[in-house]
Structures are given as C-alpha cells and as structure tokens.
ZABA-763396 format. One record per residue: residue in three letters; z, y, x of N, C-alpha, C in turn. Coordinates in Angstrom, 3 decimals. Example, Ala and Ser with C-alpha at 12.3 -4.5 7.8 and 13.67 -1.06 7.14 Angstrom:
# residues 2
<rec resn="ALA" n_z="7.800" n_y="-5.690" n_x="13.190" ca_z="7.800" ca_y="-4.500" ca_x="12.300" c_z="7.800" c_y="-3.300" c_x="13.200"/>
<rec resn="SER" n_z="7.080" n_y="-2.250" n_x="12.850" ca_z="7.140" ca_y="-1.060" ca_x="13.670" c_z="7.870" c_y="0.030" c_x="12.900"/>
END
This chain:
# residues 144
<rec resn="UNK" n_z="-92.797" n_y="95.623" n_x="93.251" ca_z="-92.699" ca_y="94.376" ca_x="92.517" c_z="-91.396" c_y="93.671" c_x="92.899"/>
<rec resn="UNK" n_z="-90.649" n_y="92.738" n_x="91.831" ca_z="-89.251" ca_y="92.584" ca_x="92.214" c_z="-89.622" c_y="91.326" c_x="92.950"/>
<rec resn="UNK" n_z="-89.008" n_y="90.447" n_x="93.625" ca_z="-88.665" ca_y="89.149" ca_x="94.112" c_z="-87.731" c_y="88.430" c_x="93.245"/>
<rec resn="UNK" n_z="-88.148" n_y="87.307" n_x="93.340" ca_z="-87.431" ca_y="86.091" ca_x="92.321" c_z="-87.141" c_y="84.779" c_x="93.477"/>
<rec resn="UNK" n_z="-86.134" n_y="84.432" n_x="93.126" ca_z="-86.102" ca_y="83.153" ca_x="93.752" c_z="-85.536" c_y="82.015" c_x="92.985"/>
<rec resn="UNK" n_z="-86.449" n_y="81.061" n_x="92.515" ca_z="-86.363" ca_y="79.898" ca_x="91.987" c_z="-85.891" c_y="78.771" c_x="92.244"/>
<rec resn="UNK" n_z="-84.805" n_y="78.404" n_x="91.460" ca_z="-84.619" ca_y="77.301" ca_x="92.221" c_z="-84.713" c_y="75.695" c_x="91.669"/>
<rec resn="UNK" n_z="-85.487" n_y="74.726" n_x="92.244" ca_z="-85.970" ca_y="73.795" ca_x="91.787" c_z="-85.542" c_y="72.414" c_x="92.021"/>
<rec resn="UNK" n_z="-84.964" n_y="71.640" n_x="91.021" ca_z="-84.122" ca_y="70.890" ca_x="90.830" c_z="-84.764" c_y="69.456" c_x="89.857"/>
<rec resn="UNK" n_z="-85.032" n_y="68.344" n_x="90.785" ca_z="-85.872" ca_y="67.356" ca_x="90.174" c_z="-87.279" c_y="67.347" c_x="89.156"/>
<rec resn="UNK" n_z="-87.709" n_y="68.738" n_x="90.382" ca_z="-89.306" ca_y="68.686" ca_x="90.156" c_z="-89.772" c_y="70.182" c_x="89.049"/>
<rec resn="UNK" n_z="-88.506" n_y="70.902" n_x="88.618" ca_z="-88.134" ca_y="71.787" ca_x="87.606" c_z="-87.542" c_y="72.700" c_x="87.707"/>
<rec resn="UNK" n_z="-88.172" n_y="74.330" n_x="87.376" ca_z="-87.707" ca_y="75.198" ca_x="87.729" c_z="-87.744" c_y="76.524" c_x="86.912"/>
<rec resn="UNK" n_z="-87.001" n_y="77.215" n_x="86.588" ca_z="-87.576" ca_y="78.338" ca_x="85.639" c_z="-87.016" c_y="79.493" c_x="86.052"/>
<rec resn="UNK" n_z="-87.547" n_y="81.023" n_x="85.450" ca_z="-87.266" ca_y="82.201" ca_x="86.232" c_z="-87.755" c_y="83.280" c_x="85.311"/>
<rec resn="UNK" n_z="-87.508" n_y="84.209" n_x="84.426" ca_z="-87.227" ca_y="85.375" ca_x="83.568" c_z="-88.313" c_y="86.370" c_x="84.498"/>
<rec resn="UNK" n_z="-89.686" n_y="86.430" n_x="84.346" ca_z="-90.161" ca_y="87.514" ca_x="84.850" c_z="-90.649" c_y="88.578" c_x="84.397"/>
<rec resn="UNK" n_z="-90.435" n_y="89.994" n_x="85.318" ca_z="-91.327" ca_y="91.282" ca_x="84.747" c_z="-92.771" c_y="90.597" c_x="84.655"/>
<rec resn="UNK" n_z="-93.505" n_y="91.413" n_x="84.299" ca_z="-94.846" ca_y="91.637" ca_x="83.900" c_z="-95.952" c_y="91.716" c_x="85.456"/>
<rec resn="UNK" n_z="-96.560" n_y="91.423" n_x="85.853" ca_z="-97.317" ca_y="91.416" ca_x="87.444" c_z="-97.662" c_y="90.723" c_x="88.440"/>
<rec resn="UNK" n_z="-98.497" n_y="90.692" n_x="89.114" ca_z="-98.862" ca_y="89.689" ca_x="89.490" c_z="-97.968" c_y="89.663" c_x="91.032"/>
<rec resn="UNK" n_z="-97.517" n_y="88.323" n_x="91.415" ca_z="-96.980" ca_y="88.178" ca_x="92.535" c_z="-97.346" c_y="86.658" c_x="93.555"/>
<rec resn="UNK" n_z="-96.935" n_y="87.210" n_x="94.784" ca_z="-97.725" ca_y="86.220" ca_x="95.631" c_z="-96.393" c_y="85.229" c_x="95.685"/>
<rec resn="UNK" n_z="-96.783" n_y="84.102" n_x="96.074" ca_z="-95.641" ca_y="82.823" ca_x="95.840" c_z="-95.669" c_y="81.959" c_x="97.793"/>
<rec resn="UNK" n_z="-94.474" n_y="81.823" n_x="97.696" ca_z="-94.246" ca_y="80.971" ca_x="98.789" c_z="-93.480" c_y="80.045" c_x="98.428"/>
<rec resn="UNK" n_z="-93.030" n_y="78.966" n_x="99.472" ca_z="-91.638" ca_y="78.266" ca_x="99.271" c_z="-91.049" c_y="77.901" c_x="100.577"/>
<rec resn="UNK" n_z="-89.997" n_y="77.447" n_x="100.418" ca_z="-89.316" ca_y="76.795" ca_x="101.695" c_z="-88.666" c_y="75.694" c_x="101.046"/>
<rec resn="UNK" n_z="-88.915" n_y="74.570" n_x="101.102" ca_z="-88.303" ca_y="73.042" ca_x="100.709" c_z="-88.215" c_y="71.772" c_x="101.927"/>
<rec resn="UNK" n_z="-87.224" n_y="71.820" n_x="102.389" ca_z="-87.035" ca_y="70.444" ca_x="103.165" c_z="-87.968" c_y="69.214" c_x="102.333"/>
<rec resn="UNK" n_z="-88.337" n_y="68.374" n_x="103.336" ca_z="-89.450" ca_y="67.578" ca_x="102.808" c_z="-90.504" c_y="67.704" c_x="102.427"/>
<rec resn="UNK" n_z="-90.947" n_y="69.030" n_x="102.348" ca_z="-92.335" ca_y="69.072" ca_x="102.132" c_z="-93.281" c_y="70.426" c_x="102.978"/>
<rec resn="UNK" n_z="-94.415" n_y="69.588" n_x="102.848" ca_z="-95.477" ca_y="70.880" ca_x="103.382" c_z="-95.765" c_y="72.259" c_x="102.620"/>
<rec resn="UNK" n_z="-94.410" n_y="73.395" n_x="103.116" ca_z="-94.817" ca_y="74.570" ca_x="102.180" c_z="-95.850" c_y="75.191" c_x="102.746"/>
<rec resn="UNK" n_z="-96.964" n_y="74.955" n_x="103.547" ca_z="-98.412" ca_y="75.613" ca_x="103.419" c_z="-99.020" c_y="74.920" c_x="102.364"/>
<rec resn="UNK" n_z="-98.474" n_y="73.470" n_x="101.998" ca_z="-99.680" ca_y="72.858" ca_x="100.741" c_z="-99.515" c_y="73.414" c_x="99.512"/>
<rec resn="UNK" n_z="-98.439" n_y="74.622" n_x="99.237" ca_z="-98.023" ca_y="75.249" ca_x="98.145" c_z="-99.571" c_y="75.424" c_x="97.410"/>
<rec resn="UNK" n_z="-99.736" n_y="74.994" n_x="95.842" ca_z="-100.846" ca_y="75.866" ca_x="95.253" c_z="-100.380" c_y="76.297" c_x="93.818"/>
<rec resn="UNK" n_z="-100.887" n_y="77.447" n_x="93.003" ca_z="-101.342" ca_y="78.340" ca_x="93.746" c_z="-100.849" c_y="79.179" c_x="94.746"/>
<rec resn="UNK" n_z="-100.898" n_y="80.121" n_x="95.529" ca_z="-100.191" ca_y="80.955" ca_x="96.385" c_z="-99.887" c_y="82.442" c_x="95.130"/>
<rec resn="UNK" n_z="-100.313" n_y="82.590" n_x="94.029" ca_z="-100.307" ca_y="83.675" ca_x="93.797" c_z="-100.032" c_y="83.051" c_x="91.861"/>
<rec resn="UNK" n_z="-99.652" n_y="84.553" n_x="91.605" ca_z="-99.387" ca_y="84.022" ca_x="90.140" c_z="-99.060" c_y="85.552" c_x="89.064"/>
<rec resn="UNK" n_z="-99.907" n_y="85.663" n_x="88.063" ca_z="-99.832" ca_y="86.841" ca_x="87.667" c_z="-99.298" c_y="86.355" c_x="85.850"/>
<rec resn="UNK" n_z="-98.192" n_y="87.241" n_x="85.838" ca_z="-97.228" ca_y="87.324" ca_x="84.668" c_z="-97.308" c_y="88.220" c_x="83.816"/>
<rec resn="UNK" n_z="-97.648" n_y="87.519" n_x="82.358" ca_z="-97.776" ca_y="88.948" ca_x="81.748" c_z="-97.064" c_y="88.429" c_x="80.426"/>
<rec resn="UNK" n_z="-97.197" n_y="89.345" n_x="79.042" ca_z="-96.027" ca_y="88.970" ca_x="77.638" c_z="-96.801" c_y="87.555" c_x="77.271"/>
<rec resn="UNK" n_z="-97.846" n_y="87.143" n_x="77.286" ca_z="-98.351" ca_y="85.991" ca_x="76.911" c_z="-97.877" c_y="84.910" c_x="77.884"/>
<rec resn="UNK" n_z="-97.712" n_y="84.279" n_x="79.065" ca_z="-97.444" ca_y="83.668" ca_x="79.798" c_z="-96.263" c_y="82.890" c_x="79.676"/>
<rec resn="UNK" n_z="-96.877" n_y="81.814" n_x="79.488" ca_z="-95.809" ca_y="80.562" ca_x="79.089" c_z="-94.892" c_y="80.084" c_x="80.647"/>
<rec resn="UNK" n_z="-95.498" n_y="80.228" n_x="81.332" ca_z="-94.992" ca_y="79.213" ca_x="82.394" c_z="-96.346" c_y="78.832" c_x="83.836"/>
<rec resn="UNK" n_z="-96.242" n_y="78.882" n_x="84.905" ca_z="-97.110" ca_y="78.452" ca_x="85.909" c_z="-96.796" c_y="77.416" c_x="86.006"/>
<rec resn="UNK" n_z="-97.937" n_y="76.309" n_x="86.964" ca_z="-97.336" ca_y="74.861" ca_x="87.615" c_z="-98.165" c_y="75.134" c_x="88.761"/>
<rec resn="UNK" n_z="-96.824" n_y="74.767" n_x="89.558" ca_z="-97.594" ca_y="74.895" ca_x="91.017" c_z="-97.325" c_y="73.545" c_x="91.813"/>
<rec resn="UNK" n_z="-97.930" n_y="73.121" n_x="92.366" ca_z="-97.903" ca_y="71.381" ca_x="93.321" c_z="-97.254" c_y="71.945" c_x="94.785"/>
<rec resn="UNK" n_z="-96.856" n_y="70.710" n_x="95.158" ca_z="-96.461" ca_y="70.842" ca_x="96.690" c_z="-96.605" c_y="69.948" c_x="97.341"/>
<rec resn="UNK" n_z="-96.984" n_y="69.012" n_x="98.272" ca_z="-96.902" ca_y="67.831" ca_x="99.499" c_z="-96.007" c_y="67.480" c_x="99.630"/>
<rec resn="UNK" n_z="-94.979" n_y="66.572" n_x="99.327" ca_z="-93.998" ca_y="66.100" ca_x="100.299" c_z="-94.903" c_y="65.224" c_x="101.729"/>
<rec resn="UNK" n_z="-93.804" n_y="65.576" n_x="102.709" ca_z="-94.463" ca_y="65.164" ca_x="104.101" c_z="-93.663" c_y="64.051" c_x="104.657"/>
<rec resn="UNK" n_z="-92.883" n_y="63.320" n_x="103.830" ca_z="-92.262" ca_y="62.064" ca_x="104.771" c_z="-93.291" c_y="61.064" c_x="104.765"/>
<rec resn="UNK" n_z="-92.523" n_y="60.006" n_x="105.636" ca_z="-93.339" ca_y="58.831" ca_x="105.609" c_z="-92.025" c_y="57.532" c_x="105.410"/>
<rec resn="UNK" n_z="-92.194" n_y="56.770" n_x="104.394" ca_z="-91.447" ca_y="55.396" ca_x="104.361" c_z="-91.873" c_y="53.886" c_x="104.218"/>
<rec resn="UNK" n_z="-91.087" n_y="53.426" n_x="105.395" ca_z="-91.748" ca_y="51.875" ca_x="105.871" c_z="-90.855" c_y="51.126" c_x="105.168"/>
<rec resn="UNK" n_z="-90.801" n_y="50.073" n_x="104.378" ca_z="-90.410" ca_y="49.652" ca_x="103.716" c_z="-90.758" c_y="47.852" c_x="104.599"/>
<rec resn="UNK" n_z="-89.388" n_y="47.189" n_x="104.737" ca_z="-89.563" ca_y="46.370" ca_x="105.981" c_z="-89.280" c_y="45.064" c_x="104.858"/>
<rec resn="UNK" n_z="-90.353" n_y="44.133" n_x="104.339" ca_z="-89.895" ca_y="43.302" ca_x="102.958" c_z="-89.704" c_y="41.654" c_x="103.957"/>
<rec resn="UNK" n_z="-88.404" n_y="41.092" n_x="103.849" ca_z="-88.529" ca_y="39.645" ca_x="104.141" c_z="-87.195" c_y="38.923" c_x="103.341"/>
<rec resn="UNK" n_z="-87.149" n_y="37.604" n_x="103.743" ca_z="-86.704" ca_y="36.968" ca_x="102.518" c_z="-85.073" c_y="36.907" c_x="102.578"/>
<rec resn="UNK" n_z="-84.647" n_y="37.598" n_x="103.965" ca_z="-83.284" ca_y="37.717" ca_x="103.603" c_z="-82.445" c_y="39.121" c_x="103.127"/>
<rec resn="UNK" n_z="-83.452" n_y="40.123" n_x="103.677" ca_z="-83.253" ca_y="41.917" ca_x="103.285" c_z="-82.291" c_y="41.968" c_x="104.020"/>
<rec resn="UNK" n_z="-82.334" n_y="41.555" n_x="105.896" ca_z="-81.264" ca_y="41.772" ca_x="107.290" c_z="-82.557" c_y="41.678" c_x="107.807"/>
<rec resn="UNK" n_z="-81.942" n_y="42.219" n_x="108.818" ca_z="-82.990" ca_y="43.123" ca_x="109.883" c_z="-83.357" c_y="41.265" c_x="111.091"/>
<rec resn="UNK" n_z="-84.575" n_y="40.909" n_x="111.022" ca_z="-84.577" ca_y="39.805" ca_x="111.595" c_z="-84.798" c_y="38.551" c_x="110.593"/>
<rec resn="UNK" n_z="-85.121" n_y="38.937" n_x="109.605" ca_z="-85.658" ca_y="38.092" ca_x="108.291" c_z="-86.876" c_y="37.195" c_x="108.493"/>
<rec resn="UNK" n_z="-87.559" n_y="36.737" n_x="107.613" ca_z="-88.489" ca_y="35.935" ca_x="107.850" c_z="-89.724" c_y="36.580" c_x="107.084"/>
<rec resn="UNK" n_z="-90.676" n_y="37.298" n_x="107.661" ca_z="-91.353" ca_y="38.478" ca_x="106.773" c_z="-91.795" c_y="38.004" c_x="105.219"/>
<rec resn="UNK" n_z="-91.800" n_y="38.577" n_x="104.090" ca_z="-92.968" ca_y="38.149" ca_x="103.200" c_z="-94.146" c_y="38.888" c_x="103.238"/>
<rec resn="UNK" n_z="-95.267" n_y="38.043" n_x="103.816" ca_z="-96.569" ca_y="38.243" ca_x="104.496" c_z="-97.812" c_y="38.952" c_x="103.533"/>
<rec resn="UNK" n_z="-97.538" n_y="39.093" n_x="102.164" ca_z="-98.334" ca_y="40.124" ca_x="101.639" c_z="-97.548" c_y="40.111" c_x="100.096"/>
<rec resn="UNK" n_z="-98.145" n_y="40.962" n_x="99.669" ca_z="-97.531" ca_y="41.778" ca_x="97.922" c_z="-97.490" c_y="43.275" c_x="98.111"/>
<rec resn="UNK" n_z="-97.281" n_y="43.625" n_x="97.186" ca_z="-97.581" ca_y="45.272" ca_x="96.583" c_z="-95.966" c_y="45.639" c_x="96.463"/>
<rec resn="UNK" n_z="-95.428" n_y="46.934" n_x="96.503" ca_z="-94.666" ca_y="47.449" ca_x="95.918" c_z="-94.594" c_y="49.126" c_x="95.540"/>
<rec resn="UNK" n_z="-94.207" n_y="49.207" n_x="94.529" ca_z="-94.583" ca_y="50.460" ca_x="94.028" c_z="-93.245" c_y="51.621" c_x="93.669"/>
<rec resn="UNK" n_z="-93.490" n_y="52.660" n_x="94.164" ca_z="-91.988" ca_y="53.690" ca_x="93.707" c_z="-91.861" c_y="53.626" c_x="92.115"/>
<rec resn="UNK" n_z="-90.534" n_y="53.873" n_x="91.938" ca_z="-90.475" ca_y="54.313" ca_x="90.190" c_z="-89.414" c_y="54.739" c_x="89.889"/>
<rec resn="UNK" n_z="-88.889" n_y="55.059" n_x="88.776" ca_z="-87.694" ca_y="55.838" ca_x="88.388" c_z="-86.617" c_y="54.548" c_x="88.375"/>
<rec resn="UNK" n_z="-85.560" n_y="55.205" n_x="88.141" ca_z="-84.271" ca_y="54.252" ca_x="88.601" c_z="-84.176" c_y="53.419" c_x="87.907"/>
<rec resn="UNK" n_z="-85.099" n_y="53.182" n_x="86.103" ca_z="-85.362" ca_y="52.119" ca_x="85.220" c_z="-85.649" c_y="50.806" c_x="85.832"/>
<rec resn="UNK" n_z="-87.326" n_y="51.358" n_x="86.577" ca_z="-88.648" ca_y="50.724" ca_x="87.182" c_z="-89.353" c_y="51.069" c_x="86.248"/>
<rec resn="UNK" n_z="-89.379" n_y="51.438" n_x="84.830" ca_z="-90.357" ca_y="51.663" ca_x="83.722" c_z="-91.369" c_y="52.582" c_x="84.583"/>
<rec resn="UNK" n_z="-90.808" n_y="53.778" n_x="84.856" ca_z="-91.972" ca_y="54.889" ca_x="85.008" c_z="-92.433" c_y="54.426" c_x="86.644"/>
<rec resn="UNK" n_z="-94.043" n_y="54.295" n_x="87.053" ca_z="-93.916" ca_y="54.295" ca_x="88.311" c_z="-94.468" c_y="55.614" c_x="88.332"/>
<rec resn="UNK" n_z="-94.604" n_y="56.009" n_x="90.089" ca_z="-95.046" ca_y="56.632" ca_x="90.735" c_z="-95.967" c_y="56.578" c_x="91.814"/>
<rec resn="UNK" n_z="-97.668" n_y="56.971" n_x="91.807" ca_z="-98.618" ca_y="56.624" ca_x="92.866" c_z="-98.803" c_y="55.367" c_x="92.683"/>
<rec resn="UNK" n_z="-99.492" n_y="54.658" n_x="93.793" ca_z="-100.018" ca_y="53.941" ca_x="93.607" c_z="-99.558" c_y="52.508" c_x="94.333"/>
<rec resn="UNK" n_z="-99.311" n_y="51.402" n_x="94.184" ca_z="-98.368" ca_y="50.365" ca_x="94.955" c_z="-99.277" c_y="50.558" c_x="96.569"/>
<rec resn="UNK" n_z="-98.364" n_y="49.647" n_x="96.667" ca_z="-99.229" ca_y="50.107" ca_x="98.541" c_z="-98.698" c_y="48.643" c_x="98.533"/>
<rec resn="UNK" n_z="-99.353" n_y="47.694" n_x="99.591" ca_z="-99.878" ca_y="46.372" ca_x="99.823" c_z="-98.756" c_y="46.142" c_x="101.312"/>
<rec resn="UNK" n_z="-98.491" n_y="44.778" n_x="101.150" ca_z="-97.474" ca_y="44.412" ca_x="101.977" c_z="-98.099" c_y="44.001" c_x="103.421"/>
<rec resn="UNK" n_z="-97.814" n_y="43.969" n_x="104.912" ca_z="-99.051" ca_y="43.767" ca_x="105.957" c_z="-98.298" c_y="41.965" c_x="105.897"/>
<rec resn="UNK" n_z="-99.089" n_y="41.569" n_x="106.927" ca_z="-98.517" ca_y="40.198" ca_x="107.338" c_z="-97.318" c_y="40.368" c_x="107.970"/>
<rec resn="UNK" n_z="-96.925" n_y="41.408" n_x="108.546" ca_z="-95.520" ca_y="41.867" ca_x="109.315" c_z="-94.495" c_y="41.532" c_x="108.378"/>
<rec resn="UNK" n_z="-94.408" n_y="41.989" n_x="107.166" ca_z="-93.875" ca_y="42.616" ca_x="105.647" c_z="-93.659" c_y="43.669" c_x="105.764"/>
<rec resn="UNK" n_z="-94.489" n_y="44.574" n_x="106.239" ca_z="-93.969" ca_y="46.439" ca_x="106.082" c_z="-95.239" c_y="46.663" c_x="105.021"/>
<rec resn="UNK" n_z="-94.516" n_y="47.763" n_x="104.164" ca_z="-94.920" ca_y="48.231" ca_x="103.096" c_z="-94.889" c_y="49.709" c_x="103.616"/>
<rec resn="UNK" n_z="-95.808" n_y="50.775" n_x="103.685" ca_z="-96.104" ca_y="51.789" ca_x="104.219" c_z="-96.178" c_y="53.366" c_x="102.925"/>
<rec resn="UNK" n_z="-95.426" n_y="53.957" n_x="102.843" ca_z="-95.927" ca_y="54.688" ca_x="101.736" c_z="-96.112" c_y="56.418" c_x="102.164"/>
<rec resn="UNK" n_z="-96.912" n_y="56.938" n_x="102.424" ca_z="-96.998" ca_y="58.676" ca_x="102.806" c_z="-96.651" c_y="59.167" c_x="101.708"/>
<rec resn="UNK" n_z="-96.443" n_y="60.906" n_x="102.391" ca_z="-96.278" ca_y="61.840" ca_x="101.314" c_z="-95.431" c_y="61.629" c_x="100.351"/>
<rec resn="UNK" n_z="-93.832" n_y="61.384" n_x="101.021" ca_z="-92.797" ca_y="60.570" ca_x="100.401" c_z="-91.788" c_y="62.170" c_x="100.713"/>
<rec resn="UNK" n_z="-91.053" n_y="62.830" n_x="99.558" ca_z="-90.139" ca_y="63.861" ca_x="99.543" c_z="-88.455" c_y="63.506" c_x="100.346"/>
<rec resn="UNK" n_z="-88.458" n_y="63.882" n_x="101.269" ca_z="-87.059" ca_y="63.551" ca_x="101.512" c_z="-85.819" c_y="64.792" c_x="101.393"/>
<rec resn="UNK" n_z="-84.851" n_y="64.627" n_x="101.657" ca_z="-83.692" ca_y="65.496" ca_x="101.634" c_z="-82.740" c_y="65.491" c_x="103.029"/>
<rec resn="UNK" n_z="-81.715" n_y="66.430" n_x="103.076" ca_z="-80.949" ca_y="66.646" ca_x="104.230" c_z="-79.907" c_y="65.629" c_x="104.182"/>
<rec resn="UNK" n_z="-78.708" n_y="65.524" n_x="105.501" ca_z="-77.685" ca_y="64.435" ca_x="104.826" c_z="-77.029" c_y="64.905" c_x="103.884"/>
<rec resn="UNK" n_z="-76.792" n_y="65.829" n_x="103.717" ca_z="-75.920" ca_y="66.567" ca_x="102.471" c_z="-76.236" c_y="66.208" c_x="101.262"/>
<rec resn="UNK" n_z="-77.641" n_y="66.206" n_x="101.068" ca_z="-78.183" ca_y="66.100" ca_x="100.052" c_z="-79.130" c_y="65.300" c_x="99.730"/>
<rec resn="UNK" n_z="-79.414" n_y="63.839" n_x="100.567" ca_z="-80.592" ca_y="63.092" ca_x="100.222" c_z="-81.359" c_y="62.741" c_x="98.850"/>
<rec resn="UNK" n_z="-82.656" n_y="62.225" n_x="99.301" ca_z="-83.283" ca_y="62.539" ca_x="98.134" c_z="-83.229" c_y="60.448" c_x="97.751"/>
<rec resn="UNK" n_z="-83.147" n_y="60.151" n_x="96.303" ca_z="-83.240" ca_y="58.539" ca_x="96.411" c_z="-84.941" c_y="58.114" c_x="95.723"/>
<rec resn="UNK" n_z="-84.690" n_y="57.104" n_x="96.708" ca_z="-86.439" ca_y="56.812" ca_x="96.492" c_z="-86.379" c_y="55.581" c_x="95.931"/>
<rec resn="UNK" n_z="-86.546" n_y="54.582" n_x="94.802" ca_z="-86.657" ca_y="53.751" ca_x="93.469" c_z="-87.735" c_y="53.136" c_x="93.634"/>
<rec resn="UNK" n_z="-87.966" n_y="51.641" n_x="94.238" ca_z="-89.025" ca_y="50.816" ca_x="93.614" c_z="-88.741" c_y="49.420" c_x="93.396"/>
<rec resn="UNK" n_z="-90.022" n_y="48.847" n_x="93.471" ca_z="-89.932" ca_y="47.483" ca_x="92.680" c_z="-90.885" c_y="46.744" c_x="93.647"/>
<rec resn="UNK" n_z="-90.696" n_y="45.401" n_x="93.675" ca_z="-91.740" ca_y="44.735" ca_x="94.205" c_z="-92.381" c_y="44.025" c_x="92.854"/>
<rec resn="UNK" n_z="-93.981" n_y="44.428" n_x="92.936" ca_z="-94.996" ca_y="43.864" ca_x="92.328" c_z="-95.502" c_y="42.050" c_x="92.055"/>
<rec resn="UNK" n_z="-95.616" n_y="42.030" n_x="93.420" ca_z="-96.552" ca_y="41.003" ca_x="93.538" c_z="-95.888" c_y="40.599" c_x="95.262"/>
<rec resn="UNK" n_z="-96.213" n_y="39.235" n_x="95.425" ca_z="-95.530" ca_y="38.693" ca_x="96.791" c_z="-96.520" c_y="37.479" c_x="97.434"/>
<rec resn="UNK" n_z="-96.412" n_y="36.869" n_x="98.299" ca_z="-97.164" ca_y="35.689" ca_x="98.917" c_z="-96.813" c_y="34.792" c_x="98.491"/>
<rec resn="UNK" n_z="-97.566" n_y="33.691" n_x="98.635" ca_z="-97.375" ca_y="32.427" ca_x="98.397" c_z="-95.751" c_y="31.430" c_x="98.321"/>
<rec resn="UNK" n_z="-95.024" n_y="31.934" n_x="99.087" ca_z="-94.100" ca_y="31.439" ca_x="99.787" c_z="-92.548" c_y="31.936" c_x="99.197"/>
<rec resn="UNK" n_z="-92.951" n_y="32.969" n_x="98.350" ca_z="-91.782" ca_y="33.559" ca_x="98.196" c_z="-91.497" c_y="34.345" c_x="96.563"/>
<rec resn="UNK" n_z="-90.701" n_y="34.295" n_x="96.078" ca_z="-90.497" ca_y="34.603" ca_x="94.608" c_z="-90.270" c_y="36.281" c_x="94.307"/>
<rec resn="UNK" n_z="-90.915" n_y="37.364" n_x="93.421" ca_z="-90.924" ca_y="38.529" ca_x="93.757" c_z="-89.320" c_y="38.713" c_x="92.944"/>
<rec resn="UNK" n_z="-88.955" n_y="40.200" n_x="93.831" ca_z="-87.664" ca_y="40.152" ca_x="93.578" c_z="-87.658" c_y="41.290" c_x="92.921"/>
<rec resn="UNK" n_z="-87.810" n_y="41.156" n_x="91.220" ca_z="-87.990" ca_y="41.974" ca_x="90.181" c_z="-86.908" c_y="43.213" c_x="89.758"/>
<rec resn="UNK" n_z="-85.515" n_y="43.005" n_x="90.532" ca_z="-84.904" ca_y="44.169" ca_x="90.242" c_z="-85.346" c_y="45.859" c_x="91.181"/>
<rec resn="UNK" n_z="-84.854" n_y="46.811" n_x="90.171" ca_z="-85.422" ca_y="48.339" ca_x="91.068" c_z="-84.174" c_y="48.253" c_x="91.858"/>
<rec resn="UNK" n_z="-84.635" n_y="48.521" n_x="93.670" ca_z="-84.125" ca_y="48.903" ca_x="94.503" c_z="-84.265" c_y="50.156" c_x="95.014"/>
<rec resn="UNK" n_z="-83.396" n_y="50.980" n_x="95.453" ca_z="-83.435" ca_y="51.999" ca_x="96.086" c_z="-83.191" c_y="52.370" c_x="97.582"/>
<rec resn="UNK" n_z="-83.650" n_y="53.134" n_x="98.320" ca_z="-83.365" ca_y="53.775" ca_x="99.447" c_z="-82.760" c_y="55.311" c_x="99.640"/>
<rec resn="UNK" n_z="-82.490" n_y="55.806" n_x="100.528" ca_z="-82.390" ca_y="57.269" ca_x="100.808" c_z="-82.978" c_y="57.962" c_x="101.419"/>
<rec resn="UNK" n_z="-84.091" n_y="58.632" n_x="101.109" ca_z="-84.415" ca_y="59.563" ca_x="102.649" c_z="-84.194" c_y="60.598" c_x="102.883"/>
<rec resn="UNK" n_z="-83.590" n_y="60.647" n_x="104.371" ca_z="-82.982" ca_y="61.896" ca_x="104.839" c_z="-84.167" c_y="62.126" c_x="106.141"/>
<rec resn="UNK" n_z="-83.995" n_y="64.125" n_x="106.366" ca_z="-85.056" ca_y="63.981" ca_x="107.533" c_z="-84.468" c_y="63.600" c_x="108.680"/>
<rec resn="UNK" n_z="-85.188" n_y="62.828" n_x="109.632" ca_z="-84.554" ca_y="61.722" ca_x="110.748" c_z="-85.176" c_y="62.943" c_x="112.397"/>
END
C-alpha cells in the first residue's frame, strides 16, 4: 500500500488516492496526535473525501483589565469568545471572565515561532464598571 502525506493548511487538506484501505496518523505541533479519529480509512472509486478531527492541546489565559498593560485594574466578570478575524464567525463556546479578569480557554491550536498560529476574539459581555470593548482582537500562540 503506497503512503501519502497530506498536508493541512487552515483546517484543509486533500490527497489523490489509490483504491485501499489505509491506517492514518499525524504529527501536528499543537495538537494531541493520539486524539486523531478515525485512525484508519478505506478508499475506493466512490469516495468523496474522509473527515478526520484532532485536539488541539494549548491552553490560553486571556488577562482582561481596563488598561490592556500588565498591572491594570481587572474587569471582574464578562464572557469572551474566539472568532474569525471579522468577529462574525465564532468559535466554541465564550468562557466567563474570573474576578481576577482571566479568561481561560483549553484545547486552543498553537504554532512554532516560525509559524504561529493567530487566535481572534471579542469581548461579549463585561461588569458593571466597565464598557465592553467590541473590536476583534488578536493574539499569537506559539508553543512556550
């Protein structure tokens, strides 16, 4: 059976195969390639295409206060949620601000320095005290 190697580029990937069934791995910075599913994948003249999922394994703390410098004055609760570089499309589910102002989000994909990956959100909703700051901001994550 031949070997293929795919290569996958903002979530998208395609690959010209013989006919047979073959077992699948991956290797991707940022993510858990044991959470690969399926592990296996059988190709034949009918076969449009597989979809297979993966884990990303980062974690990003998102530190929210009212000056955005390290030593701010926290904003003590609100939501913020990932999304595309619009803000139109989100992604998952907002995650809730602590009284600290850290915003906590798992299972976040990162990249190398060469190549970081950019991570896009928005703040939702904010405390009492403070006005939400409706433009999409971005970060970078690289593995640390």
């Amino acid at each position: 059976m031949a070997n293929y190697n795919v290569t996958i580029t903002n979530g998208t990937g395609g690959q010209a195969m013989q006919t047979g069934n073959y077992s699948v791995s991956v290797n991707a910075a940022g993510y858990t390639n044991s959470s690969l599913t399926p592990k296996s994948y059988s190709a034949t003249a009918e076969t449009g295409q597989g979809v297979f999922t993966l884990a990303a394994e980062g974690t990003l703390m998102f530190i929210v206060n009212e000056t955005g410098a390290s030593g701010g004055t926290p904003v003590t609760s609100g939501t913020i949620i990932m999304t595309d570089s619009t803000g139109n499309t989100t992604y998952g589910s907002a995650e809730s601000i602590d009284s600290n102002g850290n915003a906590v989000f798992e299972n976040v994909p990162y990249g190398n320095a060469e190549s970081p990956y950019t991570i896009y959100f928005r703040q939702l909703t904010t405390d009492d005290t403070h006005n939400i700051y409706s433009n999409v901001m971005d970060t970078l994550m690289t593995f640390e």
